[in-house]
C-alpha positions, 0 to 999 in steps of 0.5 A: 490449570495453573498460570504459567500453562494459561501463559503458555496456552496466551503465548501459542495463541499470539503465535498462532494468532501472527500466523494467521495474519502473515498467512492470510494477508498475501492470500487477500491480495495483501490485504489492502481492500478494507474488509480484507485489513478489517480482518487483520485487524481483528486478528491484531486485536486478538493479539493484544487481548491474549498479550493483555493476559500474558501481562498478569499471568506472567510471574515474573513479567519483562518487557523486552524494550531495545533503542528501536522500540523508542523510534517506533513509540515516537512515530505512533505518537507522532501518527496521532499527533498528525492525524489530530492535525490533518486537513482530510480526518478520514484518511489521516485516520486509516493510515494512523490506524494502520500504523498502530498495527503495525507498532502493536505487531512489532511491540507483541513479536518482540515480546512474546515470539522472541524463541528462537523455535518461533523465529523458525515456525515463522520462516518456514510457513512463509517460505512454503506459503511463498513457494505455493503462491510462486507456483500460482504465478506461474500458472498465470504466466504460463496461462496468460492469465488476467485473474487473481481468484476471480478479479480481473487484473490489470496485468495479463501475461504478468504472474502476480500470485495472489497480489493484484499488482506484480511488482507487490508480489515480487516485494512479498518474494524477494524479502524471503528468498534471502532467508530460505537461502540462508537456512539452506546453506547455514540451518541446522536441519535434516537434510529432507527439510533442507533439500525442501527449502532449496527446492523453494528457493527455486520456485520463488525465483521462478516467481519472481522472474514471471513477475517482470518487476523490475524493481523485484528483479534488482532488489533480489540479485542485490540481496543475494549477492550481498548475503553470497558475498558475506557466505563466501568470506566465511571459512565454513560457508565458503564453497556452498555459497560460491557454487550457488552463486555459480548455479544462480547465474549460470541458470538465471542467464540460461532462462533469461536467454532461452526463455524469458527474454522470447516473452512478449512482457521481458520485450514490452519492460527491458527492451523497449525501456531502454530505447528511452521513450518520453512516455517511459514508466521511468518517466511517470515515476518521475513526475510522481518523485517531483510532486513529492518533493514539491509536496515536501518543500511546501510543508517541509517539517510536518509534511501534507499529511498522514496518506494526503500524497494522493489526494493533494497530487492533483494540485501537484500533476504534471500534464502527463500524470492524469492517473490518480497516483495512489502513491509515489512509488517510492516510499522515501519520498511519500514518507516526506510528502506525507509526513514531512521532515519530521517524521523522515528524522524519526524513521532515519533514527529508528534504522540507525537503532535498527542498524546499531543492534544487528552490529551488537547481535552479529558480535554475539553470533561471531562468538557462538559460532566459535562454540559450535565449531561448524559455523551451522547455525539457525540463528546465525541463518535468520539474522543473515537471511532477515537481514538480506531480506530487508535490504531488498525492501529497503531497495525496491522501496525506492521505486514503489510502495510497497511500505503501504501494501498492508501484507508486505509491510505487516512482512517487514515488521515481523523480520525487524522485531524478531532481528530486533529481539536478538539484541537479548542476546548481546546485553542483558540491559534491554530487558525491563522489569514490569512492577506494578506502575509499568504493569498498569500502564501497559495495561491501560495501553492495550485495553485503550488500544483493544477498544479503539480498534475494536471500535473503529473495526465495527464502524468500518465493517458497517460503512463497508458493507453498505458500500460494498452493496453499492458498488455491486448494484452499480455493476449490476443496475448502473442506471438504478440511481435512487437504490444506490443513493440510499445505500451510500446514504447508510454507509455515510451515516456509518462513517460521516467523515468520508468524503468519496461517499459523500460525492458519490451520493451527490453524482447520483442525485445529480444524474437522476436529475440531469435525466428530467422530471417533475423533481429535477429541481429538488434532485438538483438541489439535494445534490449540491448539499452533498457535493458541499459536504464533500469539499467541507470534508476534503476541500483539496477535492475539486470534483466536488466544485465540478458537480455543484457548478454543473448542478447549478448550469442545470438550474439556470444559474450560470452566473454564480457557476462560474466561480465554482469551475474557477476554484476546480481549476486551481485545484487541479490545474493539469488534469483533463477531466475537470479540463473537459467539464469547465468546457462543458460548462462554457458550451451550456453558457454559450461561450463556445470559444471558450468551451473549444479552448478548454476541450481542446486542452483537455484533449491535450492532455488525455486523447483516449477515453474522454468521452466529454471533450470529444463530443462537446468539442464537435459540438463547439466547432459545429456552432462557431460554424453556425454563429460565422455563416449564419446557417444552423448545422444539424446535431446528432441524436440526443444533444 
């Protein structure tokens, strides 16, 4: 077999490669539990492999490198130089990681799947996949459903296809419905494939409509509309767009009216939100936008950290935010929080590049439709409907974060690259020659490349499985705390930098200690050593201090507790459960006036579900009652 077919067999094998990881990352609830992205991140270094070889086997090797490719190399090394600076290294180092799959798909789509029959293969298997999870979500809606597969969700009544939460699967969605309109009404194609592609349209709707996302909702239309609207000034597109856009609001207007607005979900998230009610979602969304901005304004040039939103927000919560976050809900925000000004100017600059390639592209295509005389055009189909795509992204990303679903953002990075390859078209000047100097140093790239993440894949896959096995044993056996700490034991030695293992051993060992013996001490002891691992590794984490004061009021030493409870508290200075244990800690002190203040406050700020400051709380007033009337009150069971 001769280079150039082994070249074609490395660049089928990319394609199929990509596909595979478009595929199967919605269908793993985008992918954004770890041995699910461990997967796509196998699939990715495949990629790079096949690219590697692609690069020597090529006779004449170029490198497809338009101004955006410049933006994405700077944010890649700015991710390391960040992650090298990072207060918290393992979670800097998961989302580095995550932006160099990113960077690699894009520079490898770019490259390689720059054919316009790629562009099609691509479009056409996500639309039909988007179409059979629509019809998944349906189901749910239809059945009430609260599973995806076999995970319960927290959103029964919701279709959220094969995403766990409806407002990702509605972003999944609604970058795809732009391209599946614009094939149908621009694509060259036969007509079965184009009545398929107008029968998907339709389903996705469905989709999205059963999704109740109202992001999803607001992001969609305005897409459609604006690729509507650019249709209808078309002269070969004028009247199909224009009766779609009839059909779409007659019918949308229809089902929202008969159907979808009788719907317990279309009352509990249109209706109601617009009485206004202080406990609104909108209202918690705001509270997560001012910790970001408050956040930012901190540490305004470099940001807290690669992914540190979550883990710093507690110092940042407002009293009525006692959740953990994850995100911000809105990836602009987070990209400031997180990565500061710094990082904002290398994303603005890289959708400036973005934007001054599609105006080239689009002048190329007004010229090519003149040629063709029809004005169809596949090509002319995907930069319209890609690009109403990402519009709808850039939309919902103001009110989620759906940058930071693995499967949407892996989405999103496919569309720019195959947008972004079509500046070829426009200039000849965007192509490099890859001689013998650049040869090597793309070559030392990829196999730099291919081993990091190769290695990193290894590690992760070992502390997974371990953690994995100790989460199933604590479904199962919760009480079974010795099995459990030696399995978050050989998931730390795997991945000595995670902090929430480290924790998790030190709960166990605390607990089984709290439950008595001849070795409470020596249990006692093992897990204050863990808690102290645990803030050596995040000191932003004050649970951490929580568990090694606790231990510590165990022991008889209340004296030195004291400033443990002291340093929680001015890490999370709002929430209701580091609250509720300092109040636990002044009940054990016999300070009682203080255990009730703080009990009280704790269930200030969260009423259910808290089971500590409840139950201490009786048992505070029970003994100020004592202590006043000199009369001792009776306890309840097992206090």
């Amino acid at each position: 077999m001769n280079r150039e077919k082994l070249d074609r067999l490395c660049q089928r094998g990319i394609l199929g490669l990509v596909l595979a990881i478009l595929i199967f990352s919605p269908l793993a609830m985008g992918a954004v539990d770890a041995w699910a992205f461990l997967i796509v991140q196998a699939l990715t270094i495949g990629v790079m492999l096949l690219w590697l070889l692609r690069t020597w086997l090529t006779p004449k090797p170029q490198l497809l490198w338009p101004p955006i490719c410049w933006a994405v190399l700077a944010f890649a090394i700015y991710a390391v130089a960040r992650y090298l600076t990072a207060d918290i290294e393992y979670v800097a180092r998961q989302e580095m990681i995550q932006v160099f799959i990113c960077g690699f798909l894009f520079f490898a789509i770019i490259n390689n799947l720059h054919r316009q029959e790629f562009s099609q293969v691509i479009s056409f298997t996500l639309v039909f996949l988007a179409m059979g999870i629509s019809c998944y979500a349906a189901f749910q809606f239809l059945t009430h459903s609260k599973y995806v597969w076999n995970y319960e969700t927290f959103y029964p009544g919701r279709g959220s296809g094969t995403y766990i939460s409806p407002d990702n699967f509605a972003c999944f969605l609604e970058m795809l419905v732009p391209l599946a309109v614009a094939y149908t009404l621009v694509g060259r194609m036969k007509p079965v494939l184009r009545i398929l592609l107008g029968y998907a349209v339709l389903v996705m709707l469905v989709g999205i409509a059963v999704t109740f996302s109202r992001g999803g909702w607001v992001a969609v239309t305005a897409a459609l509309l604006v690729l509507l609207g650019v249709l209808i000034f078309h002269p070969h597109h004028r009247l199909p767009a224009f009766l779609l856009l009839v059909v779409l609001i007659a019918g949308g207007t229809l089902f929202v009216t008969k159907y979808l607005s009788r719907t317990f979900n279309y009352v509990a998230r249109v209706e109601q939100p617009l009485q206004a009610t202080p406990s609104s979602s909108l209202d918690m969304r705001r509270d997560l936008w001012i910790a970001a901005v408050e956040m930012w304004r901190d540490n305004f040039w470099f940001g807290v950290g690669p992914a540190h939103y979550n883990y710093r927000f507690r110092e940042y919560r407002s009293v009525y935010v006692q959740l953990t976050p994850d995100r911000a809900h809105n990836d602009y925000l987070n990209l400031l929080a997180d990565w500061g000004t710094v990082g904002g100017i290398i994303v603005l600059a890289g959708m400036a590049a973005f934007a001054a390639g599609l105006l080239q592209t689009r002048r190329y295509l007004r010229r090519s439709e003149k040629d063709l005389g029809s004005g169809r055009s596949n090509r002319l189909a995907f930069f319209l409907g890609a690009t109403a795509g990402l519009f709808a992204l850039a939309i919902h990303s103001a009110v989620d974060f759906n940058l930071h679903i693995p499967a949407n953002a892996i989405l999103g990075v496919t569309l720019l690259a195959l947008l972004s390859s079509n500046v070829r078209f426009a200039s000849e000047n965007y192509w490099l020659r890859l001689r013998s100097p650049l040869k090597i140093l793309a070559t030392v790239v990829l196999v730099a490349g291919i081993v990091y993440l190769g290695w990193q894949d290894w590690r992760r896959k070992n502390e997974n499985f371990w953690l994995m096995r100790a989460d199933a044993l604590n479904t199962l056996q919760p009480d079974y705390l010795p099995a459990r700490a030696a399995m978050l034991e050989k998931a730390f030695a795997a991945e000595p930098e995670n902090f929430e293992t480290a924790y998790d051993i030190g709960e166990c060992y605390r607990k089984e200690s709290f439950i008595g013996g001849q070795d409470n001490e020596t249990l006692a002891n093992t897990a204050m050593q863990w808690y102290q691992r645990g803030w050596q590794l995040d000191r932003y984490e004050g649970y951490d201090y929580l568990g090694y004061g606790m231990c510590l009021d165990w022991l008889s030493q209340a004296g030195e507790s004291q400033k443990y409870f002291t340093a929680a508290a001015a890490l999370d200075p709002n929430g209701y459960f580091t609250a509720a244990n300092i109040g636990w800690h002044y009940f054990q002190t016999g300070d009682y006036a203080a255990a009730r203040t703080w009990l009280e406050r704790s269930l200030e700020l969260q009423w259910n579900e808290n089971l500590i400051a409840h139950s201490y709380l009786d048992l505070a007033k029970r003994k100020l009652t004592e202590d006043a009337s000199g009369q001792k009150m009776p306890f309840p069971p097992g206090f």
